[in-house]
C-alpha positions in Angstrom: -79.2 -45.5 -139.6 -80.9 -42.9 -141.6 -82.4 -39.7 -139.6 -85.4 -41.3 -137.7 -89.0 -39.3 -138.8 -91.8 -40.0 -136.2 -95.1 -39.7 -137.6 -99.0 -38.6 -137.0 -99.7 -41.8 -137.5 -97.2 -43.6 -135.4 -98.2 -41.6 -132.3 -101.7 -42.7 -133.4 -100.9 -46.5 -133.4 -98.8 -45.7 -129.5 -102.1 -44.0 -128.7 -104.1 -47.1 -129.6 -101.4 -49.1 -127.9 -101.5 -47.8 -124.7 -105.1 -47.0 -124.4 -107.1 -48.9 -126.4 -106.8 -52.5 -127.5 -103.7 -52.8 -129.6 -101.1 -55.6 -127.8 -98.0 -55.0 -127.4 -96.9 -57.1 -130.4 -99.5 -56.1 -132.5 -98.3 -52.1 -131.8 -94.8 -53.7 -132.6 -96.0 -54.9 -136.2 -97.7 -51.3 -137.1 -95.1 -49.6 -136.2 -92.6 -51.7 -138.0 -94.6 -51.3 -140.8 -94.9 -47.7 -140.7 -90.7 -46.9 -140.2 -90.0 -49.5 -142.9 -88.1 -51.9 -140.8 -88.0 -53.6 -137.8 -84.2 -51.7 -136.7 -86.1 -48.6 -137.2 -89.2 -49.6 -135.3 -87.0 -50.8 -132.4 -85.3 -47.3 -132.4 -88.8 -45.2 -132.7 -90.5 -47.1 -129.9 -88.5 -45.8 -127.1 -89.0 -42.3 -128.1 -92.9 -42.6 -128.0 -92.8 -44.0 -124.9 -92.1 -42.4 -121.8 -88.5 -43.1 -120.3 -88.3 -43.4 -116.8 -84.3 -42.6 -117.3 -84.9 -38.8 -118.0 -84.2 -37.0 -115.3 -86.6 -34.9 -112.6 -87.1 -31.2 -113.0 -87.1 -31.3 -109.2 -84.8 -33.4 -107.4 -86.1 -35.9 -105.1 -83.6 -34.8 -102.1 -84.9 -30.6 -103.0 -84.0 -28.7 -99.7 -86.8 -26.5 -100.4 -89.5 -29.2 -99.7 -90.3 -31.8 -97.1 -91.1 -35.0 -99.1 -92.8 -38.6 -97.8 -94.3 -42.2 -98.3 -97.5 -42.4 -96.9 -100.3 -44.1 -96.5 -103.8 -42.9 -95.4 -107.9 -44.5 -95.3 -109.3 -45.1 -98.2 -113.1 -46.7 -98.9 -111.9 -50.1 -98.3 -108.5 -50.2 -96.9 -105.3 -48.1 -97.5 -104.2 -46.0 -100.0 -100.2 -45.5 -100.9 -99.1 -41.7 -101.9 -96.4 -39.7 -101.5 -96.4 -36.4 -99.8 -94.7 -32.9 -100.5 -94.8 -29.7 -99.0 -92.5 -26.5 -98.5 -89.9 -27.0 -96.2 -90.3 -23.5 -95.3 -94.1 -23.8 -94.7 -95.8 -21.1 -92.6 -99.3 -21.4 -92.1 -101.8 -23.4 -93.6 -101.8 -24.2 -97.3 -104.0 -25.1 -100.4 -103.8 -28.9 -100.7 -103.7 -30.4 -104.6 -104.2 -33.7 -105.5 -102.1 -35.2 -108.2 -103.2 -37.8 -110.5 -101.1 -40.3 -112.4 -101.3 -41.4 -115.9 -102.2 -44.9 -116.5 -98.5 -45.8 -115.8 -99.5 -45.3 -112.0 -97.9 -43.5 -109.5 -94.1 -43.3 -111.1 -91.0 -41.0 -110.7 -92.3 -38.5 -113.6 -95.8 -38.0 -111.4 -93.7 -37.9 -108.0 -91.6 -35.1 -109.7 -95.1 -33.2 -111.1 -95.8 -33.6 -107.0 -92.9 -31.8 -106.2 -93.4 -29.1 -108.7 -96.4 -28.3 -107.4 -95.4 -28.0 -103.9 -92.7 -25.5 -104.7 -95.4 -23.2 -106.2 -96.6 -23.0 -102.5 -99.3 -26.1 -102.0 -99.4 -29.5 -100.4 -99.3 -31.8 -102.6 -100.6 -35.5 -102.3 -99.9 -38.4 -105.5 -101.8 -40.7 -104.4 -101.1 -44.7 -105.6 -104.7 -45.5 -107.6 -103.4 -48.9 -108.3 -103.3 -49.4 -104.1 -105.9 -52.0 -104.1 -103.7 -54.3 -106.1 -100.6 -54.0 -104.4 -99.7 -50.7 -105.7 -97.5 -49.9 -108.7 -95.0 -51.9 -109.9 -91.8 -51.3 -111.2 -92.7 -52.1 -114.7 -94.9 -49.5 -116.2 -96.1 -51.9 -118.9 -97.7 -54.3 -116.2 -98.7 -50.9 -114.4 -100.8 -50.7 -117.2 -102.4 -53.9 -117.6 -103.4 -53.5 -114.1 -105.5 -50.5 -114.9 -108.3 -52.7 -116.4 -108.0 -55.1 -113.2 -109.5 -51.7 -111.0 -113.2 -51.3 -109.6 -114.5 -48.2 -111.2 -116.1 -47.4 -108.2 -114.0 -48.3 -105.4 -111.6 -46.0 -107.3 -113.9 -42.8 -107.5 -114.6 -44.2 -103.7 -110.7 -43.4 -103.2 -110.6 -40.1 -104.9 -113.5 -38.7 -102.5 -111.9 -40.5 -99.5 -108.5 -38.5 -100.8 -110.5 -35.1 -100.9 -111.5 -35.8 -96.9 -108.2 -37.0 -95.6 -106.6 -33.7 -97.4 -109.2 -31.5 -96.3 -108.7 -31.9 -93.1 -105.2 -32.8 -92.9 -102.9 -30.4 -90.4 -100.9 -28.5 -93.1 -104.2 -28.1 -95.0 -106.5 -25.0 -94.7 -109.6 -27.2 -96.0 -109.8 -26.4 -99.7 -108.7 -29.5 -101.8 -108.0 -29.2 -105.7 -106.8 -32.0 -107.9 -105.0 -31.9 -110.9 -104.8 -34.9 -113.1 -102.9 -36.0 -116.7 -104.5 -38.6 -119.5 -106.5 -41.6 -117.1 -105.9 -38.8 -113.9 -107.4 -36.6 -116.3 -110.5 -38.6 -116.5 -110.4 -39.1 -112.6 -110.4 -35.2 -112.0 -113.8 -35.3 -113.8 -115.6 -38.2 -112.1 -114.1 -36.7 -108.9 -116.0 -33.4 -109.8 -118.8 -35.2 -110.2 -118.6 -37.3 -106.5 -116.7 -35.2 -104.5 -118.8 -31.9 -103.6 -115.8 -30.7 -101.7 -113.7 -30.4 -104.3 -112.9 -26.7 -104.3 -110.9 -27.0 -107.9 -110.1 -29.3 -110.9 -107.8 -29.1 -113.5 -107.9 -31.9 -116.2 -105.3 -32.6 -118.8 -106.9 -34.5 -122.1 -108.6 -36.4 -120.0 -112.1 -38.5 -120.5 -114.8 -36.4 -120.2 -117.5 -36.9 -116.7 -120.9 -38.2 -118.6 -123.6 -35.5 -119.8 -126.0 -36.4 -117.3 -124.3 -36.2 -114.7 -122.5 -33.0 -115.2 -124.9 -31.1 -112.8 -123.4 -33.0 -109.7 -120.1 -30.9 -110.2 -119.9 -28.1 -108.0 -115.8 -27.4 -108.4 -114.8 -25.0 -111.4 -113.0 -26.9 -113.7 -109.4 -26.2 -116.1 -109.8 -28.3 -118.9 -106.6 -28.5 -121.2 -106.9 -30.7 -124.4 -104.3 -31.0 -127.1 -105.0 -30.1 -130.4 -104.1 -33.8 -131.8 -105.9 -35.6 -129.7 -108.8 -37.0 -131.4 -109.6 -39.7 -129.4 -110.5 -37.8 -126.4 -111.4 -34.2 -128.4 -114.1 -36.2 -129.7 -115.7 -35.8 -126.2 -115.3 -32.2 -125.8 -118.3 -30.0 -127.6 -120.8 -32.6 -125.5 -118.7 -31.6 -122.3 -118.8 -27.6 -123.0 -122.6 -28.0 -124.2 -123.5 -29.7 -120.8 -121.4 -27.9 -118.5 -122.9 -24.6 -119.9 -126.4 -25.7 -120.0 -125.9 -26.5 -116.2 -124.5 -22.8 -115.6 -120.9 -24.4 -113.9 -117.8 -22.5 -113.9 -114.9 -23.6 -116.1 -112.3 -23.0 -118.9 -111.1 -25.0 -121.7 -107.9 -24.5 -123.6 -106.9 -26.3 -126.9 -103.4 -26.2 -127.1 -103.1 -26.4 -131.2 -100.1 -29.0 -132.7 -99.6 -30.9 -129.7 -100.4 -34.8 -129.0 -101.9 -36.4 -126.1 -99.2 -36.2 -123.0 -98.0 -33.4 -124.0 -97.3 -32.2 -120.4 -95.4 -35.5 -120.0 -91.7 -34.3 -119.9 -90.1 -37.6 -120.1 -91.9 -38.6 -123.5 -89.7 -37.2 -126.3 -92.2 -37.6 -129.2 -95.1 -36.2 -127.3 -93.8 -33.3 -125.1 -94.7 -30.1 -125.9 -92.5 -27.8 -123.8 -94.8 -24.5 -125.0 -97.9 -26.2 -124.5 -97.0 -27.6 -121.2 -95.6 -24.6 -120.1 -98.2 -22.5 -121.0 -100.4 -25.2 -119.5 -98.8 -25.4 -116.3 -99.1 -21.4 -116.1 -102.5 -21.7 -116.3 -102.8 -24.4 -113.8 -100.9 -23.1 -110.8 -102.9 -19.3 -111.4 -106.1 -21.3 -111.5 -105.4 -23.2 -108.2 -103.7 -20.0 -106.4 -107.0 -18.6 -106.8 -109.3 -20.9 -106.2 -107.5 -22.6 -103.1 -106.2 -19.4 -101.5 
Protein backbone atom coordinates (compact mmCIF):
# COMPACT_ATOMS: atom_id res chain seq x y z
CA UNK A 1 0.00 0.00 0.00
CA UNK A 2 1.08 3.45 -1.06
CA UNK A 3 2.34 5.94 1.86
CA UNK A 4 -0.86 6.68 3.86
CA UNK A 5 -1.60 10.90 3.84
CA UNK A 6 -4.21 11.84 6.62
CA UNK A 7 -5.98 14.87 5.94
CA UNK A 8 -7.68 18.23 7.47
CA UNK A 9 -10.57 16.95 6.36
CA UNK A 10 -10.47 13.41 7.56
CA UNK A 11 -9.73 14.53 11.12
CA UNK A 12 -12.84 16.79 10.40
CA UNK A 13 -15.16 13.87 9.46
CA UNK A 14 -13.47 11.71 12.97
CA UNK A 15 -14.36 15.01 14.68
CA UNK A 16 -17.96 14.78 13.50
CA UNK A 17 -17.87 11.14 14.22
CA UNK A 18 -17.10 11.16 17.63
CA UNK A 19 -18.82 14.26 18.63
CA UNK A 20 -21.49 15.10 16.64
CA UNK A 21 -23.95 12.93 14.71
CA UNK A 22 -22.04 11.10 12.14
CA UNK A 23 -22.59 7.00 12.76
CA UNK A 24 -20.13 4.84 12.73
CA UNK A 25 -20.84 3.56 9.25
CA UNK A 26 -21.65 6.73 7.88
CA UNK A 27 -17.84 8.04 9.23
CA UNK A 28 -16.77 4.76 7.49
CA UNK A 29 -18.24 5.92 4.00
CA UNK A 30 -16.54 9.55 4.23
CA UNK A 31 -13.65 8.46 5.02
CA UNK A 32 -13.42 5.79 2.42
CA UNK A 33 -14.26 8.33 0.17
CA UNK A 34 -11.79 10.69 1.17
CA UNK A 35 -8.48 7.91 1.09
CA UNK A 36 -9.80 6.56 -2.17
CA UNK A 37 -10.53 3.15 -1.08
CA UNK A 38 -11.94 1.18 1.42
CA UNK A 39 -8.10 -0.79 2.20
CA UNK A 40 -6.99 2.58 2.80
CA UNK A 41 -9.80 3.79 4.92
CA UNK A 42 -9.53 0.58 7.07
CA UNK A 43 -5.77 1.54 7.56
CA UNK A 44 -6.37 5.43 8.36
CA UNK A 45 -9.10 4.84 10.87
CA UNK A 46 -7.01 3.30 13.55
CA UNK A 47 -4.59 6.12 13.44
CA UNK A 48 -7.37 8.78 14.09
CA UNK A 49 -8.57 7.03 16.81
CA UNK A 50 -7.15 6.61 20.02
CA UNK A 51 -5.42 3.16 20.72
CA UNK A 52 -5.74 1.81 23.93
CA UNK A 53 -2.58 -0.53 22.90
CA UNK A 54 0.07 2.42 23.19
CA UNK A 55 1.65 2.26 26.09
CA UNK A 56 1.54 4.54 29.57
CA UNK A 57 4.02 7.27 30.08
CA UNK A 58 3.73 6.19 33.72
CA UNK A 59 3.52 2.68 34.59
CA UNK A 60 0.59 1.49 36.47
CA UNK A 61 2.85 -0.50 39.14
CA UNK A 62 5.28 3.22 39.42
CA UNK A 63 7.10 2.92 42.91
CA UNK A 64 7.05 6.47 43.18
CA UNK A 65 3.18 6.69 43.71
CA UNK A 66 0.48 4.91 45.79
CA UNK A 67 -2.35 4.16 43.22
CA UNK A 68 -6.22 2.80 44.02
CA UNK A 69 -9.95 1.89 42.94
CA UNK A 70 -12.25 3.82 44.78
CA UNK A 71 -15.41 4.72 45.30
CA UNK A 72 -16.80 7.70 47.16
CA UNK A 73 -20.67 9.75 47.62
CA UNK A 74 -21.82 11.22 44.95
CA UNK A 75 -25.43 13.33 44.51
CA UNK A 76 -27.29 10.18 44.10
CA UNK A 77 -25.30 7.20 44.87
CA UNK A 78 -21.61 6.26 44.26
CA UNK A 79 -19.09 7.46 42.17
CA UNK A 80 -16.05 5.00 40.73
CA UNK A 81 -12.43 6.80 40.39
CA UNK A 82 -9.18 5.87 40.81
CA UNK A 83 -6.82 7.40 43.21
CA UNK A 84 -2.96 8.45 43.04
CA UNK A 85 -0.71 10.10 45.21
CA UNK A 86 3.18 10.13 45.98
CA UNK A 87 4.35 7.31 47.65
CA UNK A 88 6.70 9.44 49.35
CA UNK A 89 3.97 11.98 50.52
CA UNK A 90 4.78 14.27 53.47
CA UNK A 91 2.21 16.61 54.40
CA UNK A 92 -0.79 17.66 52.94
CA UNK A 93 -1.13 18.13 49.21
CA UNK A 94 -3.10 20.09 46.47
CA UNK A 95 -5.83 17.74 45.26
CA UNK A 96 -6.63 17.83 41.18
CA UNK A 97 -9.38 16.46 39.70
CA UNK A 98 -9.00 14.67 36.30
CA UNK A 99 -11.58 14.58 33.74
CA UNK A 100 -11.90 12.00 30.98
CA UNK A 101 -12.73 12.42 27.41
CA UNK A 102 -15.89 11.13 26.22
CA UNK A 103 -14.22 7.63 26.01
CA UNK A 104 -14.76 7.71 29.96
CA UNK A 105 -12.50 6.86 32.47
CA UNK A 106 -9.80 4.63 30.38
CA UNK A 107 -6.13 3.60 30.78
CA UNK A 108 -4.81 6.87 28.74
CA UNK A 109 -6.87 9.21 31.58
CA UNK A 110 -5.66 6.78 34.47
CA UNK A 111 -2.02 7.38 33.15
CA UNK A 112 -2.76 11.47 32.88
CA UNK A 113 -3.78 10.64 36.82
CA UNK A 114 -0.60 9.34 37.45
CA UNK A 115 1.33 12.10 35.78
CA UNK A 116 -0.12 14.40 37.74
CA UNK A 117 0.53 12.90 40.98
CA UNK A 118 4.26 12.69 40.28
CA UNK A 119 4.31 16.41 39.88
CA UNK A 120 3.50 16.44 43.64
CA UNK A 121 -0.71 16.44 43.90
CA UNK A 122 -3.43 14.03 44.68
CA UNK A 123 -5.00 13.14 41.98
CA UNK A 124 -8.62 11.82 41.70
CA UNK A 125 -10.22 10.34 37.89
CA UNK A 126 -13.22 10.13 38.70
CA UNK A 127 -15.74 7.45 36.57
CA UNK A 128 -18.50 10.16 35.07
CA UNK A 129 -20.29 7.34 33.40
CA UNK A 130 -20.82 5.75 37.28
CA UNK A 131 -24.46 6.15 37.13
CA UNK A 132 -24.75 3.69 34.30
CA UNK A 133 -22.57 1.11 35.46
CA UNK A 134 -19.36 2.77 34.88
CA UNK A 135 -17.14 2.46 31.78
CA UNK A 136 -16.96 -0.30 29.78
CA UNK A 137 -14.43 -1.95 28.08
CA UNK A 138 -15.33 -0.78 24.66
CA UNK A 139 -14.65 2.82 24.19
CA UNK A 140 -17.12 3.06 21.34
CA UNK A 141 -20.18 2.01 23.66
CA UNK A 142 -18.33 4.36 26.28
CA UNK A 143 -19.38 6.80 24.01
CA UNK A 144 -22.80 6.11 23.13
CA UNK A 145 -23.33 6.18 26.75
CA UNK A 146 -22.42 9.77 27.08
CA UNK A 147 -25.81 10.94 25.58
CA UNK A 148 -27.57 8.37 28.06
CA UNK A 149 -26.15 10.95 31.23
CA UNK A 150 -28.32 13.49 33.27
CA UNK A 151 -26.73 16.80 32.63
CA UNK A 152 -27.38 17.68 35.98
CA UNK A 153 -26.84 14.77 38.05
CA UNK A 154 -23.45 14.96 36.38
CA UNK A 155 -22.42 18.67 37.28
CA UNK A 156 -24.28 17.26 40.80
CA UNK A 157 -21.12 14.69 40.71
CA UNK A 158 -18.45 17.14 39.83
CA UNK A 159 -19.44 19.49 42.95
CA UNK A 160 -19.93 16.36 45.20
CA UNK A 161 -16.16 15.43 43.78
CA UNK A 162 -14.78 19.01 44.83
CA UNK A 163 -16.29 18.18 48.64
CA UNK A 164 -15.14 14.66 49.07
CA UNK A 165 -11.43 15.93 47.85
CA UNK A 166 -11.52 18.98 49.84
CA UNK A 167 -11.75 17.41 52.71
CA UNK A 168 -10.11 14.26 52.07
CA UNK A 169 -7.05 13.26 54.68
CA UNK A 170 -4.15 13.72 52.14
CA UNK A 171 -5.81 16.96 50.96
CA UNK A 172 -4.99 20.43 52.39
CA UNK A 173 -8.60 21.74 51.17
CA UNK A 174 -7.82 23.43 47.82
CA UNK A 175 -9.38 21.30 44.91
CA UNK A 176 -8.41 22.07 41.09
CA UNK A 177 -9.62 19.99 38.16
CA UNK A 178 -8.21 19.64 35.00
CA UNK A 179 -10.26 18.24 32.23
CA UNK A 180 -9.63 17.15 28.20
CA UNK A 181 -12.35 17.51 25.18
CA UNK A 182 -16.11 16.53 27.12
CA UNK A 183 -13.84 16.88 30.73
CA UNK A 184 -12.92 20.05 29.16
CA UNK A 185 -16.47 21.15 29.08
CA UNK A 186 -17.03 19.66 32.68
CA UNK A 187 -14.13 21.93 34.13
CA UNK A 188 -16.28 24.83 32.97
CA UNK A 189 -19.79 24.00 34.19
CA UNK A 190 -17.85 22.85 37.37
CA UNK A 191 -16.50 26.56 37.64
CA UNK A 192 -19.68 27.64 37.32
CA UNK A 193 -21.32 25.20 40.33
CA UNK A 194 -18.68 24.54 42.44
CA UNK A 195 -17.64 27.87 44.37
CA UNK A 196 -14.84 25.81 45.92
CA UNK A 197 -13.11 25.21 43.15
CA UNK A 198 -9.73 26.80 43.83
CA UNK A 199 -8.46 26.10 40.03
CA UNK A 200 -9.56 25.01 36.46
CA UNK A 201 -7.71 24.13 33.68
CA UNK A 202 -9.74 23.18 30.43
CA UNK A 203 -8.38 21.60 27.37
CA UNK A 204 -10.60 22.52 23.96
CA UNK A 205 -13.39 22.04 25.91
CA UNK A 206 -17.18 23.57 25.51
CA UNK A 207 -17.35 26.76 26.75
CA UNK A 208 -19.74 27.46 30.43
CA UNK A 209 -22.71 29.71 28.95
CA UNK A 210 -22.34 33.71 28.80
CA UNK A 211 -24.77 34.22 31.45
CA UNK A 212 -23.68 32.34 33.68
CA UNK A 213 -20.08 33.15 33.59
CA UNK A 214 -20.34 35.39 36.78
CA UNK A 215 -20.98 32.35 39.05
CA UNK A 216 -17.19 31.28 38.46
CA UNK A 217 -15.07 32.18 41.19
CA UNK A 218 -11.95 29.67 40.24
CA UNK A 219 -9.28 31.24 37.75
CA UNK A 220 -9.39 29.31 34.82
CA UNK A 221 -6.37 27.82 32.07
CA UNK A 222 -8.09 27.56 28.96
CA UNK A 223 -6.00 25.74 26.22
CA UNK A 224 -7.65 25.43 22.66
CA UNK A 225 -6.01 24.04 19.54
CA UNK A 226 -5.57 26.10 16.73
CA UNK A 227 -7.72 23.59 14.37
CA UNK A 228 -10.35 23.20 16.26
CA UNK A 229 -13.19 24.96 14.87
CA UNK A 230 -15.89 23.40 16.25
CA UNK A 231 -15.24 24.33 19.75
CA UNK A 232 -12.90 27.76 18.79
CA UNK A 233 -16.10 28.92 17.52
CA UNK A 234 -17.12 29.40 21.24
CA UNK A 235 -14.06 31.17 22.43
CA UNK A 236 -14.30 35.26 21.67
CA UNK A 237 -17.95 34.99 23.52
CA UNK A 238 -16.06 33.14 26.44
CA UNK A 239 -13.11 35.80 26.77
CA UNK A 240 -15.73 38.76 26.09
CA UNK A 241 -17.86 37.43 29.19
CA UNK A 242 -15.25 36.37 31.48
CA UNK A 243 -13.60 39.80 31.09
CA UNK A 244 -16.70 41.81 31.29
CA UNK A 245 -17.24 39.94 34.75
CA UNK A 246 -13.59 40.90 35.87
CA UNK A 247 -12.58 36.79 36.48
CA UNK A 248 -9.08 35.68 36.39
CA UNK A 249 -7.92 33.50 33.56
CA UNK A 250 -5.63 32.66 30.58
CA UNK A 251 -6.16 31.34 27.24
CA UNK A 252 -3.65 29.81 24.96
CA UNK A 253 -4.16 28.87 21.28
CA UNK A 254 -1.81 26.32 20.50
CA UNK A 255 -1.42 27.11 16.48
CA UNK A 256 -1.44 23.73 13.95
CA UNK A 257 -2.69 21.37 16.25
CA UNK A 258 -6.26 19.39 16.24
CA UNK A 259 -8.56 18.75 18.87
CA UNK A 260 -6.97 16.02 21.41
CA UNK A 261 -3.93 17.08 20.96
CA UNK A 262 -2.81 16.28 24.50
CA UNK A 263 -4.10 12.79 23.86
CA UNK A 264 -0.86 10.76 23.54
CA UNK A 265 -2.31 7.54 22.38
CA UNK A 266 -4.03 9.26 19.17
CA UNK A 267 -1.29 9.22 16.43
CA UNK A 268 -3.04 11.62 14.01
CA UNK A 269 -4.04 14.14 16.66
CA UNK A 270 -1.09 14.30 19.15
CA UNK A 271 0.82 17.20 19.28
CA UNK A 272 3.85 16.41 21.44
CA UNK A 273 4.95 20.39 21.39
CA UNK A 274 1.56 21.56 22.04
CA UNK A 275 0.96 19.13 24.72
CA UNK A 276 4.07 19.56 26.26
CA UNK A 277 4.00 23.01 26.32
CA UNK A 278 0.41 22.68 27.48
CA UNK A 279 1.11 20.37 30.26
CA UNK A 280 3.90 23.04 31.43
CA UNK A 281 1.58 25.43 31.73
CA UNK A 282 -0.82 23.35 33.52
CA UNK A 283 1.20 21.88 36.40
CA UNK A 284 2.75 25.84 37.07
CA UNK A 285 -0.80 27.07 37.01
CA UNK A 286 -2.05 24.44 39.64
CA UNK A 287 1.46 24.64 41.78
CA UNK A 288 0.39 28.06 42.28
CA UNK A 289 -2.93 28.19 42.70
CA UNK A 290 -3.23 25.03 45.01
CA UNK A 291 -0.06 25.53 47.07
Amino acid sequence: MTELHITQAMIDAYDEYTHLSLDRRKFMDKLTRLAGSGAAAAAIAPLLAANAAHAAMIAEDDARLKAEDITYPGAKGDVKAYLVRPADQSGKLGAVIVIHENRGLNNHIRDVARRIALEGFLALAPDFLSPLGGTPADEDAARDMFKELDAGQTIANGVATVAFLKEHESSNGKVGAVGFCWGGGAVNDLAVNAPDLSAGVAYYGRQAEAEDVAKIKAPLLLHYAGRDERINAGIDAYKAALEAAGKEFTVYVYEGAQHAFNNDTSEARYDAQAAGLAWERTIAFFKEKLA
